[in-house]
C-alpha positions as CSV (number, residue, x, y, z in Angstrom):
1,X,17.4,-12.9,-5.7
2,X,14.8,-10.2,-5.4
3,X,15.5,-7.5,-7.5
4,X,16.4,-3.5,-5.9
5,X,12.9,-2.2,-8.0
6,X,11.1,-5.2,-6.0
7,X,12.8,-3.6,-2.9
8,X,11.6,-0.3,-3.6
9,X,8.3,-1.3,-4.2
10,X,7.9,-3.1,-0.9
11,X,9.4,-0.1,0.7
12,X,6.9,2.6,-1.1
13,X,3.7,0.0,-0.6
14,X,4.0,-0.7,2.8
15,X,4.6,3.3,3.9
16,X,1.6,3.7,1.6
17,X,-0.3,1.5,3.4
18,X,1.1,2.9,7.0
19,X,0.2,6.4,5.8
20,X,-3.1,5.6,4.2
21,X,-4.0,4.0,7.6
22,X,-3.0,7.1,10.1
23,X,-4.8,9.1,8.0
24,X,-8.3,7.0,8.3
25,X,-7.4,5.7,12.0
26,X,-5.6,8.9,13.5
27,X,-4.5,9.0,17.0
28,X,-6.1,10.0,20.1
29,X,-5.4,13.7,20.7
30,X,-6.6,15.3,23.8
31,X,-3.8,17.1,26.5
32,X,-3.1,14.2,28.5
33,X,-3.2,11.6,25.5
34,X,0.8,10.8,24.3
35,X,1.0,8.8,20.7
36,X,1.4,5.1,21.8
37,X,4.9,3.5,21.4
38,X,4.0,0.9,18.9
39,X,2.3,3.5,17.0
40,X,5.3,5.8,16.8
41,X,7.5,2.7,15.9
42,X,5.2,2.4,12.8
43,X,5.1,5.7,11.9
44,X,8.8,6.0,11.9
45,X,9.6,2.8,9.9
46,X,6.9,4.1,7.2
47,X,8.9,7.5,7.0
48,X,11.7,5.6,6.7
49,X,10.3,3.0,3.9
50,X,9.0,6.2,2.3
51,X,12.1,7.8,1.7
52,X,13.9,5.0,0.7
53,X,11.4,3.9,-1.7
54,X,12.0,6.4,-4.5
55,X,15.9,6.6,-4.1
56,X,15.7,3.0,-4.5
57,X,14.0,2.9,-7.6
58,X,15.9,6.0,-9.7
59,X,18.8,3.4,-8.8
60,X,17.4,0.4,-9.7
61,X,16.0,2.4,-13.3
62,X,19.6,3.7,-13.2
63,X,21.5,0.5,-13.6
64,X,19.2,-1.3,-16.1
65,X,20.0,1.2,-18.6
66,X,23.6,1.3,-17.6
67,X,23.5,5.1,-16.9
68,X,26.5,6.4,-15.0
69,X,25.4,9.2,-12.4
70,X,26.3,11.9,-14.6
71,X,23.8,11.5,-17.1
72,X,20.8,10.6,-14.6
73,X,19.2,14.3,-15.5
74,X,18.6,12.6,-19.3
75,X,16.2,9.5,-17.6
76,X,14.9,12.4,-14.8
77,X,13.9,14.6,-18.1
78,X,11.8,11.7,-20.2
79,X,8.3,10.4,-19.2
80,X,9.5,7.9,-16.8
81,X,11.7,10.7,-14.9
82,X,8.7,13.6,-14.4
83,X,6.5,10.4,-12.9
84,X,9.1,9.4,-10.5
85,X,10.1,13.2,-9.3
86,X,6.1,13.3,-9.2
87,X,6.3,10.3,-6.7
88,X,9.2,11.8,-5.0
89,X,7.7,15.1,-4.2
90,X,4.2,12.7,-3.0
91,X,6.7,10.8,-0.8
92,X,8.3,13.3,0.6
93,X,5.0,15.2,2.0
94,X,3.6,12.2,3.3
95,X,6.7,11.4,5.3
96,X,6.6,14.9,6.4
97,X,3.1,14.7,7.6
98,X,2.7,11.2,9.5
99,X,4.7,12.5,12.5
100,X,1.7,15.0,12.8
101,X,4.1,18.1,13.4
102,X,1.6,19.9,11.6
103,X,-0.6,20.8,14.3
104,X,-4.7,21.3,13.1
105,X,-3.3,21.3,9.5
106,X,-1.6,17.5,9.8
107,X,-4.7,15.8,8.9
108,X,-5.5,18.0,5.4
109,X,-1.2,17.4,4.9
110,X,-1.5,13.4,5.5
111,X,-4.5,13.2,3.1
112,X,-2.8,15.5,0.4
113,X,0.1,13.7,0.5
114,X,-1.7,10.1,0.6
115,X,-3.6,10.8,-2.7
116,X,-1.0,12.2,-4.4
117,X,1.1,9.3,-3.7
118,X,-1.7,6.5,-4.9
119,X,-2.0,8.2,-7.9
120,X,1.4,8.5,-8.5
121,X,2.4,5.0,-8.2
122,X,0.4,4.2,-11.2
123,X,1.9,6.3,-13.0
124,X,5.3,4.0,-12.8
125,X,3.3,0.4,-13.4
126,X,1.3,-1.1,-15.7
127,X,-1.5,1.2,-15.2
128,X,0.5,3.7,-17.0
129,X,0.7,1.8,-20.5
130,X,-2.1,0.7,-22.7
131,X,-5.6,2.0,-23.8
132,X,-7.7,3.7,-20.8
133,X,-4.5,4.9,-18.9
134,X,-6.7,7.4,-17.0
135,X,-9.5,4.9,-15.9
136,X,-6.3,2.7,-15.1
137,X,-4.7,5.0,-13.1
138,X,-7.6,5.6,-11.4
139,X,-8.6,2.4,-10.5
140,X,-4.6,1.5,-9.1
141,X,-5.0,5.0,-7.2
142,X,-8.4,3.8,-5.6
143,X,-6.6,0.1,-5.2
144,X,-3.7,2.1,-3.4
145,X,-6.3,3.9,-1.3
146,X,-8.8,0.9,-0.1
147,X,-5.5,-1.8,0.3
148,X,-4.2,1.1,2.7
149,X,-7.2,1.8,4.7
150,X,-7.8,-2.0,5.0
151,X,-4.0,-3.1,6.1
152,X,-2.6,0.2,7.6
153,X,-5.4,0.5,9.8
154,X,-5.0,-3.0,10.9
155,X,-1.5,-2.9,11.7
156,X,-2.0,0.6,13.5
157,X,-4.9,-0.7,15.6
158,X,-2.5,-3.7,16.5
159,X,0.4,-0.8,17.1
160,X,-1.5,1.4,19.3
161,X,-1.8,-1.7,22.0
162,X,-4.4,-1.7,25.3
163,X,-6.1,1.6,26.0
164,X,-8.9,3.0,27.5
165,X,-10.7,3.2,24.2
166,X,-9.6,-0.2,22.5
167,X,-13.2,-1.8,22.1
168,X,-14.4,1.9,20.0
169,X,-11.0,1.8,18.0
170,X,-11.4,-1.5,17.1
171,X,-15.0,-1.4,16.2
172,X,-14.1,1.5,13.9
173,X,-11.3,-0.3,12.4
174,X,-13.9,-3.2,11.7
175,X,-16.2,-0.6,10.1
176,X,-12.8,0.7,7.8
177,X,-12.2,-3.0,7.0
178,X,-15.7,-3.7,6.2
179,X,-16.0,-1.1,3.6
180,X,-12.2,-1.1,2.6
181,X,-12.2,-4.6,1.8
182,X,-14.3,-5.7,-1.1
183,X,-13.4,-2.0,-3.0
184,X,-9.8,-3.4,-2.9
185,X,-10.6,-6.6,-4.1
186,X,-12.9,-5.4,-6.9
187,X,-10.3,-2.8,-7.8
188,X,-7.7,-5.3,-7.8
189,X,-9.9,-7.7,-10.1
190,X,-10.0,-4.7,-12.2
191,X,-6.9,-4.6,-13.0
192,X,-6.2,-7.9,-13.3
193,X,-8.7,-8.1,-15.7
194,X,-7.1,-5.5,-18.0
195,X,-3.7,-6.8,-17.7
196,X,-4.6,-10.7,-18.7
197,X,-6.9,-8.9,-21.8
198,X,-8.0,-12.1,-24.4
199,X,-5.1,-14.2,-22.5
200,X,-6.8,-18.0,-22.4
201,X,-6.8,-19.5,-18.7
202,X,-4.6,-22.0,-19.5
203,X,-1.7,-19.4,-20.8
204,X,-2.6,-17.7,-17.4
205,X,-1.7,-20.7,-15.6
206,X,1.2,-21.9,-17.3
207,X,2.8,-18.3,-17.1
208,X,4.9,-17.1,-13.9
209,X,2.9,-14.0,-14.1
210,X,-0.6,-16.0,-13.7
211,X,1.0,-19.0,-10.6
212,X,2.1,-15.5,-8.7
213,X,-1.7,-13.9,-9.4
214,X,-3.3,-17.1,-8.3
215,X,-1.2,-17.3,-5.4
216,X,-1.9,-13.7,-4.4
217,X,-5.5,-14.3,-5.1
218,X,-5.3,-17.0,-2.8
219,X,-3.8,-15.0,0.2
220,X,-6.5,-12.4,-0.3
221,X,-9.2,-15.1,0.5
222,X,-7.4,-16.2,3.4
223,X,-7.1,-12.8,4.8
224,X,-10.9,-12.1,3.9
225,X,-12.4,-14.6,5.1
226,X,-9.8,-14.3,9.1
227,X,-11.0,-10.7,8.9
228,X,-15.1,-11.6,8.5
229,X,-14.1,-14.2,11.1
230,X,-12.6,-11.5,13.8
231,X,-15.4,-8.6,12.4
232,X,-17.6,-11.5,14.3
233,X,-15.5,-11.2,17.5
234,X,-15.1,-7.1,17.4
235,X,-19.4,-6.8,17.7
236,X,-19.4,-10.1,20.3
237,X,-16.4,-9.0,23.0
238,X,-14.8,-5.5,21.3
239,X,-11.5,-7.1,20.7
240,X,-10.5,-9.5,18.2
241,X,-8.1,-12.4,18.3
242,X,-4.0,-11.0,18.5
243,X,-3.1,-14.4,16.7
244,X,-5.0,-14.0,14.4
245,X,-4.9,-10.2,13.4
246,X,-0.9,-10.9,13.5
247,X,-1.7,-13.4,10.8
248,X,-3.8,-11.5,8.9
249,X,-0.6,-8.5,8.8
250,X,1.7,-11.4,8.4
251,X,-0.2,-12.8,5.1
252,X,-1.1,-8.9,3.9
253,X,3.1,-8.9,3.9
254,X,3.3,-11.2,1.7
255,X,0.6,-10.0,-0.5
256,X,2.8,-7.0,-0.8
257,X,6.1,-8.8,-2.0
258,X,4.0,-10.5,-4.5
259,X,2.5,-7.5,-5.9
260,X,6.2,-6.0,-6.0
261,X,7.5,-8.6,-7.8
262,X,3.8,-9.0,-10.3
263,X,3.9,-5.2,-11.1
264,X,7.4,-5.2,-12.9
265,X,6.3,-8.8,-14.3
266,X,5.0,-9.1,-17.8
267,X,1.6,-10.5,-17.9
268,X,1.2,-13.6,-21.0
269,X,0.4,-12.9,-24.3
């Protein structure tokens, strides 16, 4: 049974993601323009996943210390508590911003609220324990950032359907991915790296943490290498393969749920 922190973590990666990719791929806004209905769909469900995402967790934090209600202000007043109202008050402005209600000012909003929100989800994982917390942090934020520019802007592109402009939006998506891409992979290496420390390969492998890395690591390939494979199609015709951009969405998703469950995971000895 997947636990409700895994929940949450799905919840808050995936309206990350959304967020970070309306902020890099915005909408078309002339007078005549009206936001696509796949696009709005998105938007929604990530305002949704965003606000969920923190309530989720406090519970979740809640009942594995066996706290009643009462006494939550104690957990909301230690270390763990001012990082998680810090992720709160991150989630909140970037729900409030993707609807783009903001007018001129939505885009600054959306960013402000984007960044505050990568760097505050390291501040509630492993990133946040340890020698070199900053450099960690800062490295997860970045992580947060590219993984979000990469995905989100994929499943937007996908959202915002056929349109006048659909060979220029996906050509720019392409150019997101192209950069997007290998920063979250080295980032993610990164981290890895600092997590598994002097850990021998063989304790890696034999450890649930290590089968889960190796089978994300494994996804990421697949995903890299049907992205370099549609990046080939975007500069030939304009538009890529639906099947196989679905896929890509459909594997990133399950990237996600592993990272969920391999961020509150304790990496081997």
């Amino acid at each position: 049974m997947i636990e409700l922190t895994a929940v949450a973590k799905v919840l808050l990666f995936t309206g990350a993601a959304v967020a970070v990719g309306e902020a890099m791929l915005p909408p078309r806004v002339c007078a005549c323009c009206r936001t696509p209905r796949g696009r709005s769909l998105v938007r929604t469900g990530a305002v949704v996943a965003l606000l969920l995402a923190p309530l989720l967790w406090l519970q979740a934090q809640r009942a594995a210390l066996e706290l009643p209600w009462a006494d939550v202000s104690a957990l909301l007043n230690g270390g763990w508590g001012r990082n998680w109202t810090k992720l709160l008050a991150a989630c909140l402005v970037t729900a409030a911003a993707l609807p783009r209600r903001f007018g001129k000012f939505s885009s600054p909003v959306l960013w402000a609220g984007v960044v505050a929100l990568a760097i505050a989800i390291g501040g509630l994982g492993h990133a946040n324990a340890g020698d070199f917390v900053i450099a960690s942090r800062a490295i997860d934020a970045i992580h947060v950032l590219t993984m979000g520019a990469w995905i989100g802007s994929l499943v937007l592109a996908i959202a915002d359907g056929p349109s006048d402009d659909i060979v220029a939006r996906w050509r720019r998506m392409s150019a997101i991915a192209t950069i997007a891409a290998p920063l979250a992979v080295v980032t993610g290496v990164m981290s890895s790296l600092r997590l598994l420390g002097a850990s021998t390969p063989r304790a890696v492998i034999a450890s649930p943490y290590g089968q889960m890395l190796l089978a994300k690591t494994v996804l990421v390939l697949c995903i890299l290498t049907l992205g370099a494979l549609q990046r080939r199609n975007v500069h030939a015709v304009g538009v890529p393969s639906s099947r196989a951009v679905r896929l890509e969405v459909m594997l990133a998703a399950v990237v996600m749920l592993l990272t969920a469950v391999l961020t509150g995971s304790e990496p081997p000895e």
